[in-house]
N, C-alpha and C positions, 0 to 999 in steps of 0.2 A: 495423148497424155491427159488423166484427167488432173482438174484444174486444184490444188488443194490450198484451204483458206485457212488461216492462221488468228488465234485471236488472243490477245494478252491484255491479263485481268489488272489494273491497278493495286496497288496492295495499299491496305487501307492500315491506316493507326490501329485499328481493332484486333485488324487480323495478325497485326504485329507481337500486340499487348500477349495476343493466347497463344502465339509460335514460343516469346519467352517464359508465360509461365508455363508452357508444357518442356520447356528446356531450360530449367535454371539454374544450369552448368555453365549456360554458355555466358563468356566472356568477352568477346569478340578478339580481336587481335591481340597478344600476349608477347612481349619480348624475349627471345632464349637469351641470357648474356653469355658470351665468352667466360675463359678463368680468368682475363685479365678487364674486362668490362665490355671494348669495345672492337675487339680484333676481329679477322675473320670467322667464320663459322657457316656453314653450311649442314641445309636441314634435307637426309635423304628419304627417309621414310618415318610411317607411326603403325604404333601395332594398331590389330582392329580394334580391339578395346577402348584404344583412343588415349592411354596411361601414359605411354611410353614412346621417344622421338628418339632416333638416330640420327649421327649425320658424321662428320667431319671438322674440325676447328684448328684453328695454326694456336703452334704450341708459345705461350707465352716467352717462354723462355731460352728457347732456340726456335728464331726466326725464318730458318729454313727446313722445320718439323712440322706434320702434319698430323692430328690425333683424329683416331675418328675415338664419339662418345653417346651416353645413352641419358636421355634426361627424362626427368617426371617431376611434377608441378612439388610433390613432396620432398622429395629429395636432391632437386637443383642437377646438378650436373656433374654427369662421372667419366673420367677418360677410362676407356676400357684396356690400356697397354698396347702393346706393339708384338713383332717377330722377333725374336736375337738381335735386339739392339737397332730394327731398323727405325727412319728417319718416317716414315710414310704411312698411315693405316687409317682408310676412310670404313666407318659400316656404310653398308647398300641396304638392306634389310632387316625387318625383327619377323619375330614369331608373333602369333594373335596375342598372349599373353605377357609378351615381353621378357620370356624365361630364354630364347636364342637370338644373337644379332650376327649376323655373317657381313662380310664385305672382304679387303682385300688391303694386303700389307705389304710391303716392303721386308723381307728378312734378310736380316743381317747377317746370318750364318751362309746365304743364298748368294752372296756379292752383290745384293740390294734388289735377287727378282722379286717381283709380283709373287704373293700366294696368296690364293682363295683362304680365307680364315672361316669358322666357328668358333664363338662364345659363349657362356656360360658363364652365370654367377661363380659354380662350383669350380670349374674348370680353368676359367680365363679364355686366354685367347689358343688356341687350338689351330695349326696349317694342317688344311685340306691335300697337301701335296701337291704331286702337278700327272699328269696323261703321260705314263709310260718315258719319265724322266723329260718332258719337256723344258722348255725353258720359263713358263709362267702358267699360273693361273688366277682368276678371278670370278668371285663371287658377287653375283647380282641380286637372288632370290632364295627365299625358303618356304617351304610348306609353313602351315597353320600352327602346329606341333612342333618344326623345325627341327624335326627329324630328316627332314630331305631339303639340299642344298643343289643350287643349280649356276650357271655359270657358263664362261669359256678359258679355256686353258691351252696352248702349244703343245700338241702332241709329237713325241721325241720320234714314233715310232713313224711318221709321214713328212719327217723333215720339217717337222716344227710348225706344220700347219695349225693354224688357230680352229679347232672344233670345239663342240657344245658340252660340257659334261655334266652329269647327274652323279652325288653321292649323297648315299644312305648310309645310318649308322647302320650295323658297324663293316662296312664295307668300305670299299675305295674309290677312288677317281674314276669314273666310266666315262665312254661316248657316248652322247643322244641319241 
C-alpha cells in the first residue's frame, strides 16, 4: 500500500479578508425563530439557491401539533397548512428555486395516516396518495423543478410492505 502524505495549510487573516469580500452575503450563523420565539423548530433542507429553508416547528398554540414551514431571510416564516385537520406535517425537501416543498402529514380525513404531500404556492398543500391503497406514505425528496417526488409508502397490494415510490406530475404513486 502506498504510503500517502497529507498536508494542511494554515489559514491566514488575509486569506480570510478576500474569502469575505468575494462572499459578502455571508453572515455566519443566523437564528430561525419559532411563531412563538423560542419553541421547537427543526431545519430539514434549503433550496440550492440558498433563499429558502424547510423544516418542521411545534405549533405554538396547540402543544401536541407539529407544522412543517418554509422561511426566507425576506419574508420570516410561513407555516405551510396541514391534510384535513391533521395534527402532524413536517417538509423533508424543496425544489432548487423554492417554488415545490414535499414532506409528509398526518391527514385527518385518513384517521391520522402518514401521506407524502406536495406544495405549492398556488396550490397548497396537495396528498400524494398512498401504493395501491396502502396504509401510509412519505415523502423525503424532489427533483430540481419538483416535478418529480420520491419517498416510501405501504403498498396495499403486498400486505402492506413498505416499498420505494416515484410520482410524477401528472401521474400517480409508482414502485422504484
Amino acid at each position: 500500500m502506498k504510503d500517502l502524505k497529507y498536508q494542511a495549510w494554515p489559514v491566514s487573516p488575509a486569506l480570510t479578508a478576500r474569502l469575505l469580500a468575494a462572499e459578502p452575503e455571508f453572515v455566519g450563523l443566523e437564528r430561525i425563530a419559532g411563531l412563538a420565539g423560542d419553541g421547537y423548530l427543526r431545519v430539514a433542507a434549503v433550496s440550492a439557491d440558498g433563499l429558502h429553508v424547510v423544516g418542521m416547528l411545534a405549533d405554538p398554540t396547540d402543544a401536541l401539533s407539529m407544522r412543517a414551514f418554509l422561511w426566507t431571510r425576506a419574508s420570516g416564516l410561513q407555516q405551510l397548512g396541514g391534510l384535513n385537520g391533521g395534527r402532524y406535517c413536517s417538509a423533508e425537501a424543496i425544489s432548487a428555486y423554492g417554488r415545490v416543498v414535499v414532506g409528509t402529514a398526518e391527514d385527518g380525513d385518513a384517521e391520522g395516516a402518514d401521506r407524502a404531500f406536495r406544495w405549492t404556492r398556488q396550490g397548497g398543500v396537495f396528498s400524494l396518495g398512498t401504493l395501491n391503497y396502502g396504509r401510509y406514505s412519505q415523502a423525503y425528496a424532489c427533483s430540481a423543478d419538483g416535478l418529480v417526488v420520491v419517498g416510501d409508502a405501504a403498498d396495499g397490494a403486498a400486505g402492506h410492505a413498505c416499498r420505494g415510490f416515484y410520482w410524477a406530475l401528472p401521474t400517480r404513486l409508482r414502485t422504484s
